[in-house]
DSSP file (Angstrom, degrees, kcal/mol; ACC not computed):
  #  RESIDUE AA STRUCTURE BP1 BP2  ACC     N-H-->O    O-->H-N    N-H-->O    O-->H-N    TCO  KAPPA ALPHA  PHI   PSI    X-CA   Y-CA   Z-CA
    1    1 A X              0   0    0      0, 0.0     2,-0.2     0, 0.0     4,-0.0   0.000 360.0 360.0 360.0 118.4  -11.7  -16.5   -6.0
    2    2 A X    >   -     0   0    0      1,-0.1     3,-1.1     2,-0.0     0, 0.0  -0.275 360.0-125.3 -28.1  99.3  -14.5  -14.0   -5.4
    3    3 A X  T 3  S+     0   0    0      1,-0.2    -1,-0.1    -2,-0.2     7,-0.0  -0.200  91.3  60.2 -63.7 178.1  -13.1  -10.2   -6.0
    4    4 A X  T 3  S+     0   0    0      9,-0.0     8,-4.3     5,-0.0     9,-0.7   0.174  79.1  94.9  86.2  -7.0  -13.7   -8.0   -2.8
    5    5 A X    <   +     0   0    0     -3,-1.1     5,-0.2     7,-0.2    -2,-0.1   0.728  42.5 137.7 -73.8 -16.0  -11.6  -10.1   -0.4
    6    6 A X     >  -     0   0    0      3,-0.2     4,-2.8     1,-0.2    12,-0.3  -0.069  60.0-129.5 -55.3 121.4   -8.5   -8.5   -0.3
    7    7 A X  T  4 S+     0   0    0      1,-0.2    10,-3.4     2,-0.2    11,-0.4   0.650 102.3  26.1   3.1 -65.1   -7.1   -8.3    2.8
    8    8 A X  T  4 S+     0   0    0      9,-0.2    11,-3.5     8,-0.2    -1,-0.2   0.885 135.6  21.8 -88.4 -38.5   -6.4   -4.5    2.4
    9    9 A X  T  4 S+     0   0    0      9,-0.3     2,-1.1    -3,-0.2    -3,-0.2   0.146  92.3 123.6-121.0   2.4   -8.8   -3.0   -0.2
   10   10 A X    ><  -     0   0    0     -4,-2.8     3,-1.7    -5,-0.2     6,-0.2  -0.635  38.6-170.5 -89.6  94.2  -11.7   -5.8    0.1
   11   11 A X  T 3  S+     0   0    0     -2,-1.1    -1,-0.1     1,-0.3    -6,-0.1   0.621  84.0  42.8 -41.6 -17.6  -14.9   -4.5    0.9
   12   12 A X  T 3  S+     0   0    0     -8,-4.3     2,-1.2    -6,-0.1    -1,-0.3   0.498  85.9  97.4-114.2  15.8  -16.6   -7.6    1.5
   13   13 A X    X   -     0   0    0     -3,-1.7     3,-3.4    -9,-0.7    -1,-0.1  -0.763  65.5-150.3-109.9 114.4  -13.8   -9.3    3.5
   14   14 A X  T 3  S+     0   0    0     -2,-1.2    -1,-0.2     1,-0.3    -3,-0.0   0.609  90.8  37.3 -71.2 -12.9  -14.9   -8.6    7.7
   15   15 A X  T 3  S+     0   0    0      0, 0.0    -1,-0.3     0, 0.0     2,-0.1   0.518  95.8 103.8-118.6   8.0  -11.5   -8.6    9.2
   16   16 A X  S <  S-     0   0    0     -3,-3.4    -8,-0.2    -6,-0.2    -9,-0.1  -0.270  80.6-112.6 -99.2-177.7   -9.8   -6.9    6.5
   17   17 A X        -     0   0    0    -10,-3.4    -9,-0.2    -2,-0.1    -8,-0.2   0.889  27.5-151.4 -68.7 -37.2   -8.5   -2.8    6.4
   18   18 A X        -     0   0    0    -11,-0.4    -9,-0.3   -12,-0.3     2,-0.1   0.888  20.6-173.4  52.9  48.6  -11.0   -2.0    3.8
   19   19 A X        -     0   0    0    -11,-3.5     2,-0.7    13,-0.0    -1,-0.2  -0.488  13.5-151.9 -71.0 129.0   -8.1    1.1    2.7
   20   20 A X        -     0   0    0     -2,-0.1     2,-0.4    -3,-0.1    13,-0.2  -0.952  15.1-158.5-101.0 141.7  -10.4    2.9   -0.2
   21   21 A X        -     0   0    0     -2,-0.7     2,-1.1    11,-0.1    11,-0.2  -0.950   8.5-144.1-135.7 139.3   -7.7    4.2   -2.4
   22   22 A X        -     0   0    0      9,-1.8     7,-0.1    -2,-0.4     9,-0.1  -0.791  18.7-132.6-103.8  95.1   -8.2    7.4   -5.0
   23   23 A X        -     0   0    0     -2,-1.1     7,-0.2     7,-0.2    40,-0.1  -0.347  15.4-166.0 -37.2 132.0   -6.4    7.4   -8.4
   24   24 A X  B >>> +A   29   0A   0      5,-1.8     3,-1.5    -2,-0.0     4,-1.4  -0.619  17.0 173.5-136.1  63.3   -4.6   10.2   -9.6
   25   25 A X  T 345S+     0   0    0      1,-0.3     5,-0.0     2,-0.2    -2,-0.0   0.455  77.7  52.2 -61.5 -17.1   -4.2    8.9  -13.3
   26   26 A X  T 345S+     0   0    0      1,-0.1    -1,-0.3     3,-0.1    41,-0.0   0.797 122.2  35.4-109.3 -18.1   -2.6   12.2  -14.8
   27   27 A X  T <45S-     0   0    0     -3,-1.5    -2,-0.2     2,-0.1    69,-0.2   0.617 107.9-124.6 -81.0 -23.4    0.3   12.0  -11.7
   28   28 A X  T  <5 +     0   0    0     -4,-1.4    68,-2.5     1,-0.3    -3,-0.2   0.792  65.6 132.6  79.6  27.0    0.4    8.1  -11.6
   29   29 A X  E   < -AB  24  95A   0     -5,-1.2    -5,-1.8    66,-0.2     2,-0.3  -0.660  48.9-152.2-116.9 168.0   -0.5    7.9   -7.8
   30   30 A X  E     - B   0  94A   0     64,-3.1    64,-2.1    -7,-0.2     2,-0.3  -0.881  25.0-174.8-144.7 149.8   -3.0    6.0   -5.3
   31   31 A X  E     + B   0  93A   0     -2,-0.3    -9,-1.8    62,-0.2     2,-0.3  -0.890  10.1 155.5-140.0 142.7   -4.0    7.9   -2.1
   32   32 A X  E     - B   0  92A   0     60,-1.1    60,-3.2    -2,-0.3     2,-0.3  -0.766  25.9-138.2-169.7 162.9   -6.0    7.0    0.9
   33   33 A X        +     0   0    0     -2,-0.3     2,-0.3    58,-0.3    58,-0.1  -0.993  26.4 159.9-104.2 112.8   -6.7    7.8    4.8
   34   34 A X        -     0   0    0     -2,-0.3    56,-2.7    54,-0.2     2,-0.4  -0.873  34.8-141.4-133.9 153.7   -7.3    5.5    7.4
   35   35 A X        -     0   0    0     -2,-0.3     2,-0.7    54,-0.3    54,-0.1  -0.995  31.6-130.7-114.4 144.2   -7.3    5.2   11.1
   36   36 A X        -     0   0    0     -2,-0.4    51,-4.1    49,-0.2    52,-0.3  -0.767  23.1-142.4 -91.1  91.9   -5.8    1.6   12.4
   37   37 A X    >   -     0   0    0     -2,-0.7     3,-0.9    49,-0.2    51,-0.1  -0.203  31.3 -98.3 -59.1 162.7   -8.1   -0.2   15.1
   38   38 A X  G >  S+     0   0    0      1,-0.3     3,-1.3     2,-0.2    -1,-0.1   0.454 112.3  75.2 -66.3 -16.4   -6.9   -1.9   17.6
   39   39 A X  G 3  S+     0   0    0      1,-0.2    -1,-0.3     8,-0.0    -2,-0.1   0.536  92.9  58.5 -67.9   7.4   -7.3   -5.3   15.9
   40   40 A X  G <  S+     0   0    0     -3,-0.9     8,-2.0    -4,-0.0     2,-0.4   0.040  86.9 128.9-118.0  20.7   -4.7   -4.4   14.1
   41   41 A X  B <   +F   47   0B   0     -3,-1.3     6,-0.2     6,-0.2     3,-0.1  -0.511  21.5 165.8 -84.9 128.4   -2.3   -4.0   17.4
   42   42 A X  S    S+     0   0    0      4,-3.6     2,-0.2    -2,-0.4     5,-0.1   0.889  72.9  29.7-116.9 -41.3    1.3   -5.6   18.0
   43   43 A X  S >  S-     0   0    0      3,-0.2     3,-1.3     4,-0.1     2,-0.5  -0.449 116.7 -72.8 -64.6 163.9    2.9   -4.1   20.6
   44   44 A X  T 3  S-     0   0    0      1,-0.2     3,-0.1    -2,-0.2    -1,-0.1  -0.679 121.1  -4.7 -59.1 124.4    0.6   -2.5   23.5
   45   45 A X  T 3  S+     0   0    0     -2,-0.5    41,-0.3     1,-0.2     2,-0.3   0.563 112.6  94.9  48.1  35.8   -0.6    0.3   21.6
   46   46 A X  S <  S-     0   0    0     -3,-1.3    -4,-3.6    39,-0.3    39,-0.3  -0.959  71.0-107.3-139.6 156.2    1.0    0.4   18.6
   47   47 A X  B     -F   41   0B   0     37,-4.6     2,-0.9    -2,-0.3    37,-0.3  -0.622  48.4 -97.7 -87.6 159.3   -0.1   -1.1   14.8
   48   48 A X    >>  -     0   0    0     -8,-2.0     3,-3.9    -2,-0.1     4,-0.6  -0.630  11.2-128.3 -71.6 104.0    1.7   -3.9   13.7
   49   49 A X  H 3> S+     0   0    0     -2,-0.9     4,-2.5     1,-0.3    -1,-0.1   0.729 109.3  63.9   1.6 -42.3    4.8   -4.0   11.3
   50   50 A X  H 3> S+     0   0    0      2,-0.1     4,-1.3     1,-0.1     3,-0.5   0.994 105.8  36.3 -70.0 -33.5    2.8   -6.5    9.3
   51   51 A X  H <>>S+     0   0    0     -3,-3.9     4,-2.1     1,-0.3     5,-0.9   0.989 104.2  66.5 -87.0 -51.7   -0.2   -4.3    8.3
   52   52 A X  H  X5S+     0   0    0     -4,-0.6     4,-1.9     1,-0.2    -1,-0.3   0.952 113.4  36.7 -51.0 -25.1    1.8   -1.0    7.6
   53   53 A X  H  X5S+     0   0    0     -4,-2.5     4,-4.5    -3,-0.5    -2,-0.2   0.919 109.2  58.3 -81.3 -11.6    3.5   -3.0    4.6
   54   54 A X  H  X5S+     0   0    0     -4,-1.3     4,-0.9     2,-0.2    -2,-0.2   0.718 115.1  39.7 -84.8 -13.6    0.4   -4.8    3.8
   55   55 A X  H  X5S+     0   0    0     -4,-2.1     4,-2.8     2,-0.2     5,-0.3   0.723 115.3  53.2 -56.9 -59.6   -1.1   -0.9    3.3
   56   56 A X  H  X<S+     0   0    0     -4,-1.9     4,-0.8    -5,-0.9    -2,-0.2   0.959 108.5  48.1 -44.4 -57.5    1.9    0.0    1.8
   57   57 A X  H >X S+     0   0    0     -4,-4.5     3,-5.7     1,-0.2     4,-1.4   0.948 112.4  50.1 -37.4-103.2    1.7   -2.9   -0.7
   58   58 A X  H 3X S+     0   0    0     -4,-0.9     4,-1.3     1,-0.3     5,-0.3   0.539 101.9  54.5  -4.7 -72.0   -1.5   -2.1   -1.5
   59   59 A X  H 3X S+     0   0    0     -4,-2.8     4,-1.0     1,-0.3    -1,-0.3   0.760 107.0  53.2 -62.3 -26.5   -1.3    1.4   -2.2
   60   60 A X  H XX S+     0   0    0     -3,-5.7     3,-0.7    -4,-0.8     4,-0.5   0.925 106.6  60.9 -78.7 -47.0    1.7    0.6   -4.8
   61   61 A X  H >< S+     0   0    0     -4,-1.4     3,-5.3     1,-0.2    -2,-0.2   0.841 111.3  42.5 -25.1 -79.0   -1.0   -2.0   -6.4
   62   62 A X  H >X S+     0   0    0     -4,-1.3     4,-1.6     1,-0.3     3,-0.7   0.463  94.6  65.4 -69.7  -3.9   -2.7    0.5   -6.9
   63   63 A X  H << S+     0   0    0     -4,-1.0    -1,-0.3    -3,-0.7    33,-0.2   0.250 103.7  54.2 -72.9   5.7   -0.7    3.0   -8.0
   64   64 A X  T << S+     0   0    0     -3,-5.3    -1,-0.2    -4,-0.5    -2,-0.2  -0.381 102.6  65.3-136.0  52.2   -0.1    0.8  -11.4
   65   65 A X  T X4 S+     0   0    0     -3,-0.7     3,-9.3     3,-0.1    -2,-0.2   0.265  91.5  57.1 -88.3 -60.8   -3.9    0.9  -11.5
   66   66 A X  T 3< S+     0   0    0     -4,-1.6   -38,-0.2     1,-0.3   -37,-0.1   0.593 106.0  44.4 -63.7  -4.9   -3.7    4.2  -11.9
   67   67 A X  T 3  S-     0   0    0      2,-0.2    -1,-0.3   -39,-0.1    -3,-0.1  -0.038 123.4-112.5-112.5  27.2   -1.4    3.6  -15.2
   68   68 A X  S <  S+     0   0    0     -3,-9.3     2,-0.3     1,-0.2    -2,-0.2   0.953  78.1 131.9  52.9  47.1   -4.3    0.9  -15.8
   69   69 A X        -     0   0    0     -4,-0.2     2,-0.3    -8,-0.1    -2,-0.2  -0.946  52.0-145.0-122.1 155.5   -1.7   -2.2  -15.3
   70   70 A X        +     0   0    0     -2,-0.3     2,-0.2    61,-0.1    61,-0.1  -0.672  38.8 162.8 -98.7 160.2   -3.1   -4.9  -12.8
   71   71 A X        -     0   0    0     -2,-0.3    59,-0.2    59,-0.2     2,-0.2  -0.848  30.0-148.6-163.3 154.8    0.3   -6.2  -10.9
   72   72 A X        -     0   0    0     57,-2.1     2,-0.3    -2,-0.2    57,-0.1  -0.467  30.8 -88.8-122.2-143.0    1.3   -7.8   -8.2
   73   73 A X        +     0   0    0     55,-0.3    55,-0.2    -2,-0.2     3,-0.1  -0.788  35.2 162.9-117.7 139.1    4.4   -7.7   -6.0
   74   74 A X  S    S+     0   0    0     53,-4.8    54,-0.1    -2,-0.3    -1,-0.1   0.061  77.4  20.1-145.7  46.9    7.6   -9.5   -6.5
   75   75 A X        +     0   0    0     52,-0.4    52,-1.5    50,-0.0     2,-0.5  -0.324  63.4 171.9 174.6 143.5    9.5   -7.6   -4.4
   76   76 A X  E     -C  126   0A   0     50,-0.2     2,-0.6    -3,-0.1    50,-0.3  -0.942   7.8-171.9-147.8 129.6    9.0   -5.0   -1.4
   77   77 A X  E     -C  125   0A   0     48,-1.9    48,-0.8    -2,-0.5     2,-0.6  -0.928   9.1-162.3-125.4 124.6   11.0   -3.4    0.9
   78   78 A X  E     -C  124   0A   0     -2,-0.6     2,-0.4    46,-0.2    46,-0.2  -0.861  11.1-157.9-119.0 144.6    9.8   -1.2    4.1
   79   79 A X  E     -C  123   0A   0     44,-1.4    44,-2.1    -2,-0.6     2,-0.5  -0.884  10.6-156.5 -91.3 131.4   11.5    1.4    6.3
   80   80 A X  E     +C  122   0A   0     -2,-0.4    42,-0.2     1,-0.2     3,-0.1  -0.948  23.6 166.4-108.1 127.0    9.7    1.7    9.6
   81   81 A X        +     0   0    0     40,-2.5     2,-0.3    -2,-0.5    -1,-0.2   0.833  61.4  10.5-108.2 -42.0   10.8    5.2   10.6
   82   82 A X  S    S-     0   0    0     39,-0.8    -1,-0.5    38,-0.2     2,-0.2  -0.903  81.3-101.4-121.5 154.7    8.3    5.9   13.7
   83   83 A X        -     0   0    0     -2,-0.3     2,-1.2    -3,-0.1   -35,-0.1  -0.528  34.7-141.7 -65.8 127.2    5.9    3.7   15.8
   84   84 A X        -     0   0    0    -37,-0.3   -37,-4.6    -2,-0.2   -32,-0.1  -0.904  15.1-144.4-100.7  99.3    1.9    4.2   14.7
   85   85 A X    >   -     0   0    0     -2,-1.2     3,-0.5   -39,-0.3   -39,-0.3  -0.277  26.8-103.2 -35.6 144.7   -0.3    4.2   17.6
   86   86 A X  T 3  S+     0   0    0    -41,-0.3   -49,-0.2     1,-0.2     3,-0.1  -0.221 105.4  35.2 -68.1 172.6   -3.2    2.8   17.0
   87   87 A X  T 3  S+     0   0    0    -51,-4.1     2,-0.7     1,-0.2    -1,-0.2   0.910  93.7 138.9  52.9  25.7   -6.6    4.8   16.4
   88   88 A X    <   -     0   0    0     -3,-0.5    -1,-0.2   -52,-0.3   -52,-0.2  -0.804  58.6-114.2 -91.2 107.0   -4.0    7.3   14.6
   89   89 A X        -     0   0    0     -2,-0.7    28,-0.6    -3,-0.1   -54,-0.3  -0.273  35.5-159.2 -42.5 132.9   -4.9    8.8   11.5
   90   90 A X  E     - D   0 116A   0    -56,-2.7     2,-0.3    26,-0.1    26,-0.2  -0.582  22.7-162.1 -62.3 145.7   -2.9    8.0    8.1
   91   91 A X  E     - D   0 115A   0     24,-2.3    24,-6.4    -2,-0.1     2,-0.3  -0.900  13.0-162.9-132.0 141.8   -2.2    9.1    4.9
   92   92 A X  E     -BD  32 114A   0    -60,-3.2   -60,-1.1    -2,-0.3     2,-0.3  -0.771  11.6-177.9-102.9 146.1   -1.0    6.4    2.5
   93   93 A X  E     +BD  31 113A   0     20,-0.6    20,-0.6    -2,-0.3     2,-0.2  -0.770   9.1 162.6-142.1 121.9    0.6    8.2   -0.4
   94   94 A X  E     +BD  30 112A   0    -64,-2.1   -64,-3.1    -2,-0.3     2,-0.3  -0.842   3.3 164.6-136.8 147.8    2.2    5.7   -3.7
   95   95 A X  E     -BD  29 111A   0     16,-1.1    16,-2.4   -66,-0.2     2,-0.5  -0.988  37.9-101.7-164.7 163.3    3.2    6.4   -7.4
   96   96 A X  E     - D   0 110A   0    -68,-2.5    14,-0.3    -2,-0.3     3,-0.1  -0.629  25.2-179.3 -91.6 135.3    4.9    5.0   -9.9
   97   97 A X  E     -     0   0A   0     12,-6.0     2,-0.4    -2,-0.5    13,-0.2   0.826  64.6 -10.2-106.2 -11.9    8.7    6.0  -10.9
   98   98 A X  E     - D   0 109A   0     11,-1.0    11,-1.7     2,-0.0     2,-0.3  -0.973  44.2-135.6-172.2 167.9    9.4    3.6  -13.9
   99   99 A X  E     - D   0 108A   0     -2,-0.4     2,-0.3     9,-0.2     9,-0.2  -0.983  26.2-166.5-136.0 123.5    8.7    0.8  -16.1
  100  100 A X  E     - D   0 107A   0      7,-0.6     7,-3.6    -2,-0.3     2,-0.3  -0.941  25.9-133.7-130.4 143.8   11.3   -1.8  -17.2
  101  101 A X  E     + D   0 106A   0     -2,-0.3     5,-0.2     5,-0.2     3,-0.1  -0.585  31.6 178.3-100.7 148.0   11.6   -4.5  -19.7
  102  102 A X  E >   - D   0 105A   0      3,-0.9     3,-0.9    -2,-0.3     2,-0.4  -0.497  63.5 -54.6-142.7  77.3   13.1   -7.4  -17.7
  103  103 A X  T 3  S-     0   0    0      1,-0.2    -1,-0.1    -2,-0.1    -2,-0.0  -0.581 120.5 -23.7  57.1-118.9   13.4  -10.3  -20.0
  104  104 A X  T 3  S+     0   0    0     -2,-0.4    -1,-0.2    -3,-0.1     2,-0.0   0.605 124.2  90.4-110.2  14.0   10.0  -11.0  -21.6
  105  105 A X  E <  S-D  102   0A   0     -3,-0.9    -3,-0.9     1,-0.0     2,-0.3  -0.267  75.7-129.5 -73.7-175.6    8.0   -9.0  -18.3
  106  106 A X  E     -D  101   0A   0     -5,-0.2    24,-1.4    24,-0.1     2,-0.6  -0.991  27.0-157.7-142.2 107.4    7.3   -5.8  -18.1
  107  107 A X  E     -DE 100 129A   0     -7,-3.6    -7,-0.6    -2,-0.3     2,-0.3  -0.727   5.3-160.2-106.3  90.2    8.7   -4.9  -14.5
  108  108 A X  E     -DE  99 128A   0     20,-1.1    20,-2.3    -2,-0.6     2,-0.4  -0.514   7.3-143.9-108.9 158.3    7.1   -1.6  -12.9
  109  109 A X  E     +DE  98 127A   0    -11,-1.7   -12,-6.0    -2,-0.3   -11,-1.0  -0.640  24.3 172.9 -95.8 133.7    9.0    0.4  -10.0
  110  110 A X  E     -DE  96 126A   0     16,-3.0    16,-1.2    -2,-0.4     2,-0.5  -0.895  19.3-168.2-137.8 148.3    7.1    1.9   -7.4
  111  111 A X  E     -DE  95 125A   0    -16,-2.4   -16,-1.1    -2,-0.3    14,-0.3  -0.966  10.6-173.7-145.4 153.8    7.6    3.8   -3.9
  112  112 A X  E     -DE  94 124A   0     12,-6.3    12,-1.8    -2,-0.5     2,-0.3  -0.866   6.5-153.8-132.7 174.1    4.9    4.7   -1.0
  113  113 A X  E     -DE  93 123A   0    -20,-0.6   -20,-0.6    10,-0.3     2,-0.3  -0.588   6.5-147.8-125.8 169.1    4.9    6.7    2.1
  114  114 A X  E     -DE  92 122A   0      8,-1.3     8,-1.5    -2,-0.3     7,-1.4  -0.873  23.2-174.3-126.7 129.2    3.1    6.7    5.3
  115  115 A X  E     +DE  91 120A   0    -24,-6.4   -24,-2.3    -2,-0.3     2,-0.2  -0.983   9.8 166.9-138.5 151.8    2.6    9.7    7.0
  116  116 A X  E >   -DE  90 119A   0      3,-1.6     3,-2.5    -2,-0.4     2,-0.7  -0.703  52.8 -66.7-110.1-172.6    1.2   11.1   10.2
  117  117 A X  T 3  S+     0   0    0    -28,-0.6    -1,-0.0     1,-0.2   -28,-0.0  -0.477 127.6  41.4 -80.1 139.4    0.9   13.8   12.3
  118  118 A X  T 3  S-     0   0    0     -2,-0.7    -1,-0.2    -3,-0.0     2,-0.1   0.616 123.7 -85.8 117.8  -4.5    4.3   14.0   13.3
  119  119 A X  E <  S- E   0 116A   0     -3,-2.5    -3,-1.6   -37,-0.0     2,-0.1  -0.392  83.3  -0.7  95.3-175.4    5.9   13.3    9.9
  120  120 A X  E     - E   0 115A   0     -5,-0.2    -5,-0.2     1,-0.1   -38,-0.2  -0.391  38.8-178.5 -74.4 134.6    6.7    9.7    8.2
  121  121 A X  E     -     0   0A   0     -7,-1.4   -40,-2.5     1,-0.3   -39,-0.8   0.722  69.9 -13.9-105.3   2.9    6.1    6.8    9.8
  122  122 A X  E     -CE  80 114A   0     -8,-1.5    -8,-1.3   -42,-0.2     2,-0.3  -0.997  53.6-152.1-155.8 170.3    7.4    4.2    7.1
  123  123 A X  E     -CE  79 113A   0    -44,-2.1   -44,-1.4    -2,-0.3     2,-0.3  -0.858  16.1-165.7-134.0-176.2    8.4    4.5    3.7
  124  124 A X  E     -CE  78 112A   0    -12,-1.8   -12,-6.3    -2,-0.3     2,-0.5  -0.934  11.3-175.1-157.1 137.2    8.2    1.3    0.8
  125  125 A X  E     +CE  77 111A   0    -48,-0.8   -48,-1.9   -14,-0.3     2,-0.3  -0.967  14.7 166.8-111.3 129.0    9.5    0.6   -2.5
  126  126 A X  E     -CE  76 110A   0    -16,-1.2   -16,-3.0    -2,-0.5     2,-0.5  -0.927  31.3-134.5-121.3 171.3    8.6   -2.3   -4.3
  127  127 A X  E     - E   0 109A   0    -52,-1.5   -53,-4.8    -2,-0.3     2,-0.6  -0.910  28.2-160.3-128.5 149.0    8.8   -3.7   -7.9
  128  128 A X  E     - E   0 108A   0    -20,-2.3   -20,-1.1    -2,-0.5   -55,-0.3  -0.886  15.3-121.0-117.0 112.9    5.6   -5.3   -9.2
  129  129 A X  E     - E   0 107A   0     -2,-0.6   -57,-2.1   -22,-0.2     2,-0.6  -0.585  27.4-127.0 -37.0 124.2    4.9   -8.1  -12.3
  130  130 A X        -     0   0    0    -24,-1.4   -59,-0.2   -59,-0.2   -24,-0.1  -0.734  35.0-130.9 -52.5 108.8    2.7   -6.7  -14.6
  131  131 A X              0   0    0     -2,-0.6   -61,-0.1     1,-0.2    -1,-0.1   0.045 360.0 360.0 -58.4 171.4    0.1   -9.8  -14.5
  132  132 A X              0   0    0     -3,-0.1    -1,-0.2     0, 0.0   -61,-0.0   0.457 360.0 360.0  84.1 360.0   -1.1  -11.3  -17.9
């Protein structure tokens, strides 16, 4: 598979979020700011449930980029605490709290935010495989 598709972070992929996310290597966090088009609607004027975790997700990826592990997700839990209109600004904010030996993985723990004006509108934890 061709990198640059992901869904969230994929530059080259035309329907995706194309979330640029900043590393903060010496805190162990991934950052970004987006506003959510209306293709991205589920209710009349509101974003859809699916994409604020798939943002969320994402931003935890990449918040065990920022301790230079690739991983992916093998479990993820979101709180939706308020509705995001669409065409609202974001700020995604994810870091890592831990690392765990799980048998012979390496299992790291991770938790993200979403905030607008107006306070949070979801929050996420997930736990991620370190690939390889």
């Amino acid at each position: 598979m061709e990198k640059g598709f992901c869904f969230v972070c994929g530059t080259h992929n035309k329907v995706g979020l194309n979330l640029n996310f900043e590393l903060d290597r010496e805190n162990h966090l991934a950052s970004c700011s987006a506003v959510i088009s209306d293709n991205y609607q589920g209710w009349d004027g509101i974003v859809h449930g699916g994409i604020i975790a798939s943002m969320l997700d994402g931003s935890m990826v990449y918040a065990c980029k920022s301790i230079d592990r690739a991983c992916i997700t093998a479990e993820l839990t979101v709180r939706y605490k308020k509705p995001v209109p669409i065409n609202t600004p974001v700020t995604i904010i994810a870091r890592v709290k831990d690392q765990i030996q799980w048998m012979s993985y390496t299992v790291i723990c991770t938790e993200a935010i979403m905030k607008m004006d107006g306070g949070i509108a979801a929050k996420a934890k997930a736990k991620m495989f370190v690939k390889g």
